[in-house]
C-alpha positions as CSV (number, residue, x, y, z in Angstrom):
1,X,-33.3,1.2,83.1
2,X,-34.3,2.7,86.5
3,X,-33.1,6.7,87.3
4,X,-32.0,6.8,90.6
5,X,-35.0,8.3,92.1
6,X,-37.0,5.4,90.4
7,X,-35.0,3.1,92.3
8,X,-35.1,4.8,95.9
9,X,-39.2,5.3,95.3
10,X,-39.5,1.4,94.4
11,X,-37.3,0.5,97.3
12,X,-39.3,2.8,99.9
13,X,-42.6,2.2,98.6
14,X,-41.3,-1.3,99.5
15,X,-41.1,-0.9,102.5
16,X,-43.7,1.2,103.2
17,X,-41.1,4.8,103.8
18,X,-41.7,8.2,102.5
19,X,-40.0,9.5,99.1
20,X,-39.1,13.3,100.2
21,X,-37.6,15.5,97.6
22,X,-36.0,18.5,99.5
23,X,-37.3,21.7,97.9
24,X,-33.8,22.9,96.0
25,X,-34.1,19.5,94.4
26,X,-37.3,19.4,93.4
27,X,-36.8,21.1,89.7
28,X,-34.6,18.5,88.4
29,X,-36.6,15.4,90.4
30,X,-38.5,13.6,87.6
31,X,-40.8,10.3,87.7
32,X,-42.5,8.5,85.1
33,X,-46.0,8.2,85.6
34,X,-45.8,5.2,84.0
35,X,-42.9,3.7,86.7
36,X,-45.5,5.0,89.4
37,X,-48.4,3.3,88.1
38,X,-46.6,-0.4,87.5
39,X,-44.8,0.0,90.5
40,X,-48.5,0.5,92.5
41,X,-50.1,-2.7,90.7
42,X,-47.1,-4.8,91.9
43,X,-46.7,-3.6,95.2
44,X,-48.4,-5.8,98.0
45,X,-50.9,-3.7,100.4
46,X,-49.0,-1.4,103.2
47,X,-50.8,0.9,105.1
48,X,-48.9,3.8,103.8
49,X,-49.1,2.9,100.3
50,X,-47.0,5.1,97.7
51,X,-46.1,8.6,99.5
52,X,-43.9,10.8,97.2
53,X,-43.4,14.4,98.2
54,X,-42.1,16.5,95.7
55,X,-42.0,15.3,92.4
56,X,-42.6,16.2,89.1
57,X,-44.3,13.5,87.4
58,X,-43.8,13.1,83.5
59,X,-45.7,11.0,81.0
60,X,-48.8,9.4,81.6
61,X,-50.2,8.7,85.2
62,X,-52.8,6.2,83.9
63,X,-54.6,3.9,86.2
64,X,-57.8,3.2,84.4
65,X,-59.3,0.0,84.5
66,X,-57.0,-1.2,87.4
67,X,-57.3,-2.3,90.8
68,X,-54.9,-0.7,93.3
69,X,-55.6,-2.1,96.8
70,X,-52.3,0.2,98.1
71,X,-53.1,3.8,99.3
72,X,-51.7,6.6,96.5
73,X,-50.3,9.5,98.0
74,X,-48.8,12.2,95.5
75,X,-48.4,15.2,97.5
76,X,-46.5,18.3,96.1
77,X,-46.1,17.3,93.1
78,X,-46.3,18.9,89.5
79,X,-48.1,16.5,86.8
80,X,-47.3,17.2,83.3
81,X,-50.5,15.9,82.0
82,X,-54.3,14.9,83.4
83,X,-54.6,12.0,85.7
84,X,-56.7,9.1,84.9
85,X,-58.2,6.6,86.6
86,X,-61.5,6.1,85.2
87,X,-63.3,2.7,85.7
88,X,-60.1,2.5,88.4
89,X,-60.9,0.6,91.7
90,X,-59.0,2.1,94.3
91,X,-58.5,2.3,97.9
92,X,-57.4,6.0,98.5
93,X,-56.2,8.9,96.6
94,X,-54.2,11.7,98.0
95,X,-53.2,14.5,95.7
96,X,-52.8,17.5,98.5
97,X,-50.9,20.6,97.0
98,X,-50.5,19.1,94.0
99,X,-50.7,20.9,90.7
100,X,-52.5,19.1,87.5
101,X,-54.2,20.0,84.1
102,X,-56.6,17.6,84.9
103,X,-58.2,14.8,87.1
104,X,-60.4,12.2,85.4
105,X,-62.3,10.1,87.8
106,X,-65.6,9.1,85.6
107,X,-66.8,5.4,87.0
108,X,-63.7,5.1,89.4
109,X,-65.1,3.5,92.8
110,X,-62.9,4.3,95.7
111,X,-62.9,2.3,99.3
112,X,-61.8,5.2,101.6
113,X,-61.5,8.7,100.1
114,X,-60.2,11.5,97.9
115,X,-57.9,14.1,99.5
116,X,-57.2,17.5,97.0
117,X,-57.1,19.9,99.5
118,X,-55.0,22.9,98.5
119,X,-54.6,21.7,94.9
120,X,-54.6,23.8,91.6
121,X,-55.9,21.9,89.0
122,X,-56.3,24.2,85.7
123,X,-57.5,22.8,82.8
124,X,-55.9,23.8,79.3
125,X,-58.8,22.5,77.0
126,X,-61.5,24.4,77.5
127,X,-63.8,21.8,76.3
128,X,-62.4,19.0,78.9
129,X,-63.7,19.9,82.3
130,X,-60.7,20.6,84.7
131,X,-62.1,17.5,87.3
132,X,-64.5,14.5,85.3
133,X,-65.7,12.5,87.9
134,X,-69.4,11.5,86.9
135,X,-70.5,8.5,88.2
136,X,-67.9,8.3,90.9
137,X,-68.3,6.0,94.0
138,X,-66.6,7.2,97.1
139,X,-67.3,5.6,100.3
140,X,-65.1,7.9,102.2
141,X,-65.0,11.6,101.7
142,X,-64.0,14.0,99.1
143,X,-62.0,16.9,100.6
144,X,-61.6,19.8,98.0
145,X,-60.6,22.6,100.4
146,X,-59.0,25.6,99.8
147,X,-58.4,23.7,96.5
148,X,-58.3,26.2,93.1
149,X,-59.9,25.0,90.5
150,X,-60.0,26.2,86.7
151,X,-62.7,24.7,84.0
152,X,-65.6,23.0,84.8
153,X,-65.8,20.4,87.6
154,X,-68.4,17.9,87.0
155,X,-69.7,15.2,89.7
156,X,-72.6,14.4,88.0
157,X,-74.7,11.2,89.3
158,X,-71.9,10.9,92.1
159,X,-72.0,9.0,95.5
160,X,-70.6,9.7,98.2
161,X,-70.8,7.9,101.5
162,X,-69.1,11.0,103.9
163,X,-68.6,14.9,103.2
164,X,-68.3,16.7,100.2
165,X,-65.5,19.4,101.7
166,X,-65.3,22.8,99.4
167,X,-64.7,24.4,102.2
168,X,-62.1,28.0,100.8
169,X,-62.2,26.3,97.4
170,X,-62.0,28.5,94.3
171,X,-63.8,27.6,91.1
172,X,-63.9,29.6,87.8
173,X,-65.2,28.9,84.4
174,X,-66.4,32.3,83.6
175,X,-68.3,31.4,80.1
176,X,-70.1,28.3,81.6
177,X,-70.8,26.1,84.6
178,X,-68.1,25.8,87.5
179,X,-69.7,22.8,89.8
180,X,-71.9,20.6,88.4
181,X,-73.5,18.2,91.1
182,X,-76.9,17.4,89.4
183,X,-78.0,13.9,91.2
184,X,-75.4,13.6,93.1
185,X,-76.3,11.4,96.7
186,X,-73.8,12.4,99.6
187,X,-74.7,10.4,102.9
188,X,-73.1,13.5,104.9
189,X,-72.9,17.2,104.4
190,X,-71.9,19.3,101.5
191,X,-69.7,22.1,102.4
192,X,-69.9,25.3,100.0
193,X,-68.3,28.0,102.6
194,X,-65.2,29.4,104.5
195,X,-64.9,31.5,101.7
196,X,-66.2,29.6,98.8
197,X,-66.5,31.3,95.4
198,X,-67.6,29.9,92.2
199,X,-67.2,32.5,88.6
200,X,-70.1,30.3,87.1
201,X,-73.0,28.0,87.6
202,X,-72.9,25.9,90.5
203,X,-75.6,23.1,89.7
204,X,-77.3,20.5,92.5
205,X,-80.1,19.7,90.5
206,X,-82.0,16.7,91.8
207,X,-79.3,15.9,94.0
208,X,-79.8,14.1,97.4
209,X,-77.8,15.2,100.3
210,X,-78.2,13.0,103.9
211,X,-77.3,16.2,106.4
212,X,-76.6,19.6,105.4
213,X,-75.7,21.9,103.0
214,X,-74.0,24.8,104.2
215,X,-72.8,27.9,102.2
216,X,-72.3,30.3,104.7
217,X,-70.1,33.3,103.1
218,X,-69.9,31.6,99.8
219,X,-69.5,34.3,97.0
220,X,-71.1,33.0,93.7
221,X,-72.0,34.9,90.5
222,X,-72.6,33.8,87.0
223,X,-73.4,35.5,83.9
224,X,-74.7,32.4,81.8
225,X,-77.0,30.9,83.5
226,X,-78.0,30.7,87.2
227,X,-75.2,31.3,90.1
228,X,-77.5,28.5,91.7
229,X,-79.4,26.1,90.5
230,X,-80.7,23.4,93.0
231,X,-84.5,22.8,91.2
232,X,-85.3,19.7,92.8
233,X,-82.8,19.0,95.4
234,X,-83.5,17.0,98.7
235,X,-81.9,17.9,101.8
236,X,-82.7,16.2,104.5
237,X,-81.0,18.9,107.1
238,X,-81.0,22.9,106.9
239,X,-80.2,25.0,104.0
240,X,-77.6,27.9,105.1
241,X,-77.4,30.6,102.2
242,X,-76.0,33.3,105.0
243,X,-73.4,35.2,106.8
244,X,-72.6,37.3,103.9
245,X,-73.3,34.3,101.2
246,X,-73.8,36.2,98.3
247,X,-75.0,35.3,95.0
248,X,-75.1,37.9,91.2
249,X,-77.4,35.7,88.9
250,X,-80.3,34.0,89.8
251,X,-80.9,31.6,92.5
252,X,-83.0,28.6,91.8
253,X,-84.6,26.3,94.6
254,X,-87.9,24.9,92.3
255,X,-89.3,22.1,93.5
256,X,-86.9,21.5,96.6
257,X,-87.7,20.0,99.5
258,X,-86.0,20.8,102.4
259,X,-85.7,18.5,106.4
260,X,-84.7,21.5,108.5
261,X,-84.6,24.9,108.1
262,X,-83.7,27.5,105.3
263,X,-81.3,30.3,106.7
264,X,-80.5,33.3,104.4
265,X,-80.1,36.0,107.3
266,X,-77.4,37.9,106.3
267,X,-77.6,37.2,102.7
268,X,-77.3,39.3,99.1
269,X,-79.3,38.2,96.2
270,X,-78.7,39.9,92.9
271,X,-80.3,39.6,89.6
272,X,-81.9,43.2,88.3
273,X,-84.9,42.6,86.7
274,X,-84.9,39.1,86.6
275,X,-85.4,36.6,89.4
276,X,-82.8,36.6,92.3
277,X,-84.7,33.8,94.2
278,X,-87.5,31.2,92.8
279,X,-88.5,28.7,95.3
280,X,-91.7,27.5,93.2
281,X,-93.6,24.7,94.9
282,X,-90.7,23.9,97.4
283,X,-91.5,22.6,101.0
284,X,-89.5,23.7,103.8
285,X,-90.1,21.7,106.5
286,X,-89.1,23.9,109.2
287,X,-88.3,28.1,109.3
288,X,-87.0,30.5,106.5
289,X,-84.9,33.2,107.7
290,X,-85.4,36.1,105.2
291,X,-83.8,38.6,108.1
292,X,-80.7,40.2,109.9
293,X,-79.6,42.6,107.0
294,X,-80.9,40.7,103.8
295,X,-81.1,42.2,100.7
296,X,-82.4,41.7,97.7
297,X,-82.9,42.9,93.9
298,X,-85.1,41.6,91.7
299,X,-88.2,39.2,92.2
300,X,-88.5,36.9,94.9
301,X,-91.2,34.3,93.7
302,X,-92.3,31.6,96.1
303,X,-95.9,30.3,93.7
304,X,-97.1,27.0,95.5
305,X,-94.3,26.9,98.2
306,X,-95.2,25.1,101.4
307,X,-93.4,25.9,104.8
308,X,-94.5,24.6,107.8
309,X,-92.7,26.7,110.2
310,X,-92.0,30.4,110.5
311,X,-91.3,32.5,107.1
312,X,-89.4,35.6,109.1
313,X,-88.6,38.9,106.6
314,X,-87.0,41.3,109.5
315,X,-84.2,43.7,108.9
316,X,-84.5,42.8,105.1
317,X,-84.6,44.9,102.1
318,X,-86.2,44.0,99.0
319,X,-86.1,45.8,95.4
320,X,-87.1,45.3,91.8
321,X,-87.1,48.6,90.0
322,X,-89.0,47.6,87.1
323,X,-91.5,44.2,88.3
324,X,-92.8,42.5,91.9
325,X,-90.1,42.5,94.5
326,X,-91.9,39.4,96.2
327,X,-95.0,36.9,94.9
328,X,-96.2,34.1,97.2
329,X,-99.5,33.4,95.1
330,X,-100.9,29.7,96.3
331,X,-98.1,29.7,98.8
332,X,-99.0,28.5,102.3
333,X,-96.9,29.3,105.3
334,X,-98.5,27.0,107.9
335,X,-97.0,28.8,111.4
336,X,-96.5,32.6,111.6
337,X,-95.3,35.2,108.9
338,X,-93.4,37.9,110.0
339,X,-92.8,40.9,107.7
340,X,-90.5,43.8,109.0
341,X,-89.4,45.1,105.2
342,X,-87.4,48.1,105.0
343,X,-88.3,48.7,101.3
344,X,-89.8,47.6,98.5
């Protein structure tokens, strides 16, 4: 039998209306995720789908396997347990301000997009990552701002046909990686700033992004492992690792090739005798930016790189107590080379 918030959720989702819970209401306002997910397979298509504000959802919200053709908007609400929709086909996912202990999206393939922005997902397994969504098809984008997210999150082999949006999003799995996008392909730009910060490895290795990727202010540090790792990556834009990005662990760019530029004015690179930067047999295809108050300490290595533009090092101060603060062996700069180092 059907609680009476099952009932008015069925009959608005019906008719295509909004299920508000007012705030004082919202600790005693529970939905089976169960009722929510047979509920979605037998509603026809409305534009607005399922939108419930508010809720706490109990049991399992489980749409694996299934085709839902109806938009799903959960927004505000509390989920007792991990979402799943692996192997799902769906049209769009909205999960805004919600809080989970998980999201599992592995082989789900989604028409329009996948909203999180402002959620807190924060996994209680350790061993589970906190988002599982390898091998994910989104032809929309995924929006992850300002979202916080605890345990690994794991996009690994993903596609994307918009934006990847961590724009203010907070990642943290201290012991391990945080973001792991290795061959990813996103037809638009990633966004890594706004105050990004990662406590762990963020990983792009081999991925393929269309525009740009941008990490201007980003904060990232990692004691197991690089804070960046992006050995192999193509982006066909500009690289932006400035205005205050700063990374504590080493920074990892082997084999990369880059379209536009690669900007690190303004940038801190940590990793005391060790690497802070390898960028071994990349190709930039236009400028690196080296300048405007960058620091760094430890080695810089650049063996084999090829840049065709402008390699500028003004206003930039490089240290590595006990090693080379900077080797460019079999490196070729094919424009100017500008050198303005404070110290070495």
């Amino acid at each position: 039998m059907m609680s009476k918030l099952e009932i008015t959720i069925s009959a608005n989702t019906r008719e295509g209306s909004i299920t508000l819970i007012h705030r004082k209401e919202r600790a005693a306002a529970t939905v089976s995720g169960e009722f929510l997910v047979q509920l979605l397979r037998e509603s026809a298509y409305r534009e607005n789908g399922m939108v419930l504000i508010g809720a706490t959802i109990i049991g399992s919200f489980d749409c694996s396997d299934l085709e839902i053709r109806t938009p799903i908007r959960l927004l505000g609400c509390r989920f007792e347990k991990p979402i799943q929709c692996s192997r799902a086909n769906l049209y769009l996912l909205d999960l805004r301000r919600s809080d989970m202990p998980g999201l599992v999206l592995t082989e789900a393939t989604l028409a329009h997009s996948i909203q999180l922005r402002r959620t807190t997902i924060i996994s209680k397994n350790l061993i589970s990552p906190a988002i599982d969504a390898n091998l994910l098809n989104v032809m929309g984008q995924i929006d992850l701002s300002y979202s916080h997210v605890k345990g690994t999150m794991t996009l690994l082999s993903t596609v994307i046909g918009g934006q990847l949006n961590c724009r203010g999003a907070t990642l943290a799995n201290e012991n391990g990686k945080a973001l792991v996008m290795d061959e990813m392909k996103v037809k638009g730009s990633v966004f890594l700033n706004g105050g990004f910060s990662a406590n762990g490895e963020v990983r792009l290795h081999s991925a393929v992004i269309g525009e740009q990727l941008i990490c201007r202010g980003a904060t990232l540090a990692s004691t197991n492992g690089p804070a960046l790792m992006m050995d192999e990556v193509k982006v066909k834009g500009s690289v932006f690792l400035n205005d205050r990005f700063s990374a504590k662990g080493e920074v990892r760019l082997h084999s990369a090739v880059i379209g536009g530029q690669l900007i690190c004015s303004d940038a801190a690179f940590a990793n005391e005798n060790g690497l802070a930067l390898v960028m071994d047999e990349a190709e930039v295809k236009g400028r690196v930016f080296l300048n405007d108050r960058f620091s760094v300490k430890g080695e810089i290595r650049l063996i084999g790189a090829v840049i065709s533009g402008q390699r500028v090092c003004s206003d930039s101060a490089f240290a590595n107590k006990d090693g080379k603060a900077l080797v460019m062996d079999e490196a070729e700069v094919k424009r100017s080379l500008f050198l303005n180092i404070d110290s070495v």
